[in-house]
C-alpha positions as CSV (number, residue, x, y, z in Angstrom):
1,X,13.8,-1.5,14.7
2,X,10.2,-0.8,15.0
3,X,7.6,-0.2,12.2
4,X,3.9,0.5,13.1
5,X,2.1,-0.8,10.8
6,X,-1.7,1.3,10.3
7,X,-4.6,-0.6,8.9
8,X,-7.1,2.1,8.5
9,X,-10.1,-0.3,9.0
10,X,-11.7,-1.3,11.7
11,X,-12.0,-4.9,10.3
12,X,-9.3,-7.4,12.0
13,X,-7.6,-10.0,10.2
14,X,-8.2,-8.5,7.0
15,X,-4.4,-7.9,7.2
16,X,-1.7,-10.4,7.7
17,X,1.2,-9.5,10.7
18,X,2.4,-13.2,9.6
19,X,3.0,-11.9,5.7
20,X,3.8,-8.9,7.2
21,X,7.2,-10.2,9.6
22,X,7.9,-12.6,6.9
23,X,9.1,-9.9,4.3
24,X,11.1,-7.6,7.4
25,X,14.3,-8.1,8.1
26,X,15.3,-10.2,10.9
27,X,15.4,-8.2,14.4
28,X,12.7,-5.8,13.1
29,X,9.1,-5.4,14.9
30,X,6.2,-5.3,13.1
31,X,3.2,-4.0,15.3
32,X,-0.5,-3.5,13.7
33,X,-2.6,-0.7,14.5
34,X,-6.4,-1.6,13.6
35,X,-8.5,1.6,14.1
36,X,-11.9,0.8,15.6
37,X,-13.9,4.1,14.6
38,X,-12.9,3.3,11.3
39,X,-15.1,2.2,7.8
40,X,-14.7,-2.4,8.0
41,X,-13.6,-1.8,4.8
42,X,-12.4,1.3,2.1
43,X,-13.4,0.9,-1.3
44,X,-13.9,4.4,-2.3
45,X,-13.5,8.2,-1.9
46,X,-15.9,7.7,1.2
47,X,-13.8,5.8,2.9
48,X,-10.6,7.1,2.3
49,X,-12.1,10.5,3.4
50,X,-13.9,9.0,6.3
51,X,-10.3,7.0,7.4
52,X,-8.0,9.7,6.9
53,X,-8.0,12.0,9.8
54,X,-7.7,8.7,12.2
55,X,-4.9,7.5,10.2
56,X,-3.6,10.9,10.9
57,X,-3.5,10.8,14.2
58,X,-2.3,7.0,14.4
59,X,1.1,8.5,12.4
60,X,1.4,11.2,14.9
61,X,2.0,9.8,18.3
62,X,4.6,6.9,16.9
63,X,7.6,8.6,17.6
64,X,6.6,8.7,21.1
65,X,5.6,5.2,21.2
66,X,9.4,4.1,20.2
67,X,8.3,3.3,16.5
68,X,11.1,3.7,13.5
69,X,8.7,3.9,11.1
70,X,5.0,4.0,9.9
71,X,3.3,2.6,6.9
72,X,-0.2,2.9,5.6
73,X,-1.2,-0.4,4.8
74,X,-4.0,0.3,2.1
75,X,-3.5,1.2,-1.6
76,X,-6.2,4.1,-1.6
77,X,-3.6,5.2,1.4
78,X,-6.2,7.7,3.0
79,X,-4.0,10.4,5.0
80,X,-1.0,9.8,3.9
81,X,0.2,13.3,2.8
82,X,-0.7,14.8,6.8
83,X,0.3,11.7,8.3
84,X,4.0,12.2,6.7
85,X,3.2,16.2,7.9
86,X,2.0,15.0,11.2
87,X,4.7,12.1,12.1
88,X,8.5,12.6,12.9
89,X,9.6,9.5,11.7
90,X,8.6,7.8,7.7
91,X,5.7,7.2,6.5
92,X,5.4,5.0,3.9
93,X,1.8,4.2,1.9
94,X,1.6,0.9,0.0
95,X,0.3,2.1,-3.3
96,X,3.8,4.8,-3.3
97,X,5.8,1.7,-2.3
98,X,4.4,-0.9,-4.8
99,X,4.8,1.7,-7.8
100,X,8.2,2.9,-6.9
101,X,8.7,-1.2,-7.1
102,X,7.1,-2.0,-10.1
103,X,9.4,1.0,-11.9
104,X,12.3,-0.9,-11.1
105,X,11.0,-4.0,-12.3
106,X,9.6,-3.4,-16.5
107,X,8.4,-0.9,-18.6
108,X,4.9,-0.3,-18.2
109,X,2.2,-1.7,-15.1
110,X,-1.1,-2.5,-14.7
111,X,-2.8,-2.3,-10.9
112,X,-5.4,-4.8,-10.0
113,X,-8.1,-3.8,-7.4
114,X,-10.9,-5.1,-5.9
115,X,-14.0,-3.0,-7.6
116,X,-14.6,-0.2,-9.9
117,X,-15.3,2.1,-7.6
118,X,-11.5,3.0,-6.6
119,X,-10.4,3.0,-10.4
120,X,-10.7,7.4,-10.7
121,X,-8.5,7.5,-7.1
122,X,-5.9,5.1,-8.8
123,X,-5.6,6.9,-12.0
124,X,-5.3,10.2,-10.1
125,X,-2.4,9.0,-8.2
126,X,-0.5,7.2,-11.0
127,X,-0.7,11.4,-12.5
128,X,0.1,12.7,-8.8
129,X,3.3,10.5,-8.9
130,X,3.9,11.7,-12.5
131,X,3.9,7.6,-13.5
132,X,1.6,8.3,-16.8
133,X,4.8,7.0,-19.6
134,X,5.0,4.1,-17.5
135,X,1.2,3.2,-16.7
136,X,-0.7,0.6,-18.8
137,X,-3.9,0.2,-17.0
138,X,-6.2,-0.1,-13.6
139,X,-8.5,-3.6,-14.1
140,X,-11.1,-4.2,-11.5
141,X,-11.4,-7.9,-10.8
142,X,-15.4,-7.6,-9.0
143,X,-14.4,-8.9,-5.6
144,X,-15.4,-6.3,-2.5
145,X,-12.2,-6.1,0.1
146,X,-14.2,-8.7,2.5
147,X,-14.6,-11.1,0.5
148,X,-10.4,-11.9,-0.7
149,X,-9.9,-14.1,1.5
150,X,-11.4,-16.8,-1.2
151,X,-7.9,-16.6,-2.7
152,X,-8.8,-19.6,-5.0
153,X,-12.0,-17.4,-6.4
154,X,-9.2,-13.9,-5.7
155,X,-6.4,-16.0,-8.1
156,X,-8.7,-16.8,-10.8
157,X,-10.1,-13.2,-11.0
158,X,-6.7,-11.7,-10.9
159,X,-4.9,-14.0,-13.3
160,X,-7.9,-13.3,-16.0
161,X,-7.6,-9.5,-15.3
162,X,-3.7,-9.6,-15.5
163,X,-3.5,-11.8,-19.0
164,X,-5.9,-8.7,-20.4
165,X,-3.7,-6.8,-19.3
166,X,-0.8,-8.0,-21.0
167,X,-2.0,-8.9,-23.8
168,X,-4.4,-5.4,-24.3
169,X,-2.4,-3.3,-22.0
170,X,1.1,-4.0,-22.3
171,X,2.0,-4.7,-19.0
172,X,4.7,-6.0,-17.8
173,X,4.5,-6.0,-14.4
174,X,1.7,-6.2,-11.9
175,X,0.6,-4.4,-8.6
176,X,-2.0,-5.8,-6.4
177,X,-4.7,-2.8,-5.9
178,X,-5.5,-3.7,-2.4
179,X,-3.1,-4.8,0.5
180,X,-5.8,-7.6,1.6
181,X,-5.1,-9.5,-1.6
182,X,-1.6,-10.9,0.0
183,X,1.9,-11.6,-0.6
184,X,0.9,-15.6,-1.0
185,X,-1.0,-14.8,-3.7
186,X,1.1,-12.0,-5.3
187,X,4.1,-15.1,-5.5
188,X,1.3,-18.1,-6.8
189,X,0.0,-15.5,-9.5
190,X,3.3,-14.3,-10.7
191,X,4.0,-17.8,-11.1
192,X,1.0,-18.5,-13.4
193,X,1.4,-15.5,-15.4
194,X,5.0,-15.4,-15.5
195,X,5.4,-11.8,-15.0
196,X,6.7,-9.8,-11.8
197,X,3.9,-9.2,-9.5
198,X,3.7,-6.8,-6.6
199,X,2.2,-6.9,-3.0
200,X,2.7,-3.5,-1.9
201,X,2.3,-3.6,1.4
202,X,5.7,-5.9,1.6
203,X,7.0,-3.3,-0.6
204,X,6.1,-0.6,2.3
205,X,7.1,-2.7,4.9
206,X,10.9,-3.1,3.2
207,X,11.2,0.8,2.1
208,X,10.4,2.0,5.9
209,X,13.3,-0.5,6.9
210,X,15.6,1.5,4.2
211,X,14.1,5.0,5.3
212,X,14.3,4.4,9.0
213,X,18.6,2.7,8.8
214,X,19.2,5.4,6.4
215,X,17.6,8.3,8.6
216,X,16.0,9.5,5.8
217,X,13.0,12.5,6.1
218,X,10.3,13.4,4.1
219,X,10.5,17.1,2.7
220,X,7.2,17.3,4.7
221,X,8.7,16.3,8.2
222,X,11.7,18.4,7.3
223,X,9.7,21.9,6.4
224,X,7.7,21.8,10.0
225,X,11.5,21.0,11.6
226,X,13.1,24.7,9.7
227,X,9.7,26.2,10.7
228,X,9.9,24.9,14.3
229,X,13.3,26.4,14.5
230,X,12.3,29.5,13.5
């Protein structure tokens, strides 16, 4: 199996392949697409907007490169709906992926991101996915994507944000906002707080391996395949 993995920045390293091949199953091929005309960094609407139709057209031609499956490695997953349109094969985002995870997981979640400025797109997708019962909260913890690779400075930040949120939120589980944070830390924090945390993009990484054995298609992919017959 192959899953192309799209980092819609045009940052490198910011993204780990060695977390990445760690969490897929043996046998599977992890390949990272860094896109070069896109923002170092997405924070915000601005980004996401200004990422989106490259991510697009990253999703569209994997079929044709031999991938199984695609994901969107980035919570704020800009494109996702036309990618999933655009590509013949899944397409999985992180932030879908690391909510569907945390359902199975407690009651209620809280999703920790890097800055403020992402907090409306978070809270609009948590409605979207119709998530509100079982959503306690979105806490900024004032690091800038660039700069979580301190993950001493990244841990401390998130553990504080997480005990508000249990203790004022009611969470029960955690997501990491932002696919840079990594699955090292997701494991050393859920250790410290002592509840489940998530690291979506592992989450992505393992439901594209499900969607891709189990030849499984979005309702997207499968309208344009009824309309192409037609």
């Amino acid at each position: 199996m192959r899953i192309k993995i799209i980092a819609p920045i045009s940052t490198v390293g910011v993204i780990s392949k060695e977390e990445r091949e760690s969490i897929a199953s043996e046998g599977t091929e992890i390949e990272i697409r860094n896109l070069p005309a896109a923002p170092s960094s997405i924070e915000g609407p601005i980004g996401e907007a200004a990422a989106a139709p490259l991510v697009i057209r990253e999703a569209e031609c994997s079929a044709s490169e031999g991938f199984n499956a695609v994901t969107i490695d980035c919570t704020l997953e800009p494109g996702l709906v036309g990618a999933k349109q655009a590509a013949s094969v899944p397409v999985v985002g992180a932030r879908e992926a690391g909510f569907l995870l945390a359902l199975l997981l407690g009651e209620r979640f809280t999703v920790l991101i890097p800055t403020d400025e992402s907090i409306p797109l978070m809270i609009a997708a948590v409605r979207k996915m119709g998530l509100s019962e079982r959503f306690a909260s979105v806490r900024a913890v004032g690091m800038h994507v660039l700069e979580l690779e301190d993950h001493r400075q990244l841990l401390d930040k998130l553990k504080a944000a997480g005990e508000k949120a249990i203790q004022q939120d009611g969470a029960d589980v955690l997501v990491l906002g932002c696919t840079g944070m990594g699955l090292s830390v997701a494991a050393q924090l859920a250790q410290e707080i002592g509840i489940p945390v998530v690291e979506p993009a592992s989450a992505a990484v393992k439901l594209a391996e499900v969607l891709a054995t189990e030849r499984l298609e979005t309702c997207l992919t499968r309208r344009i395949s009824v309309a192409a017959d037609h």
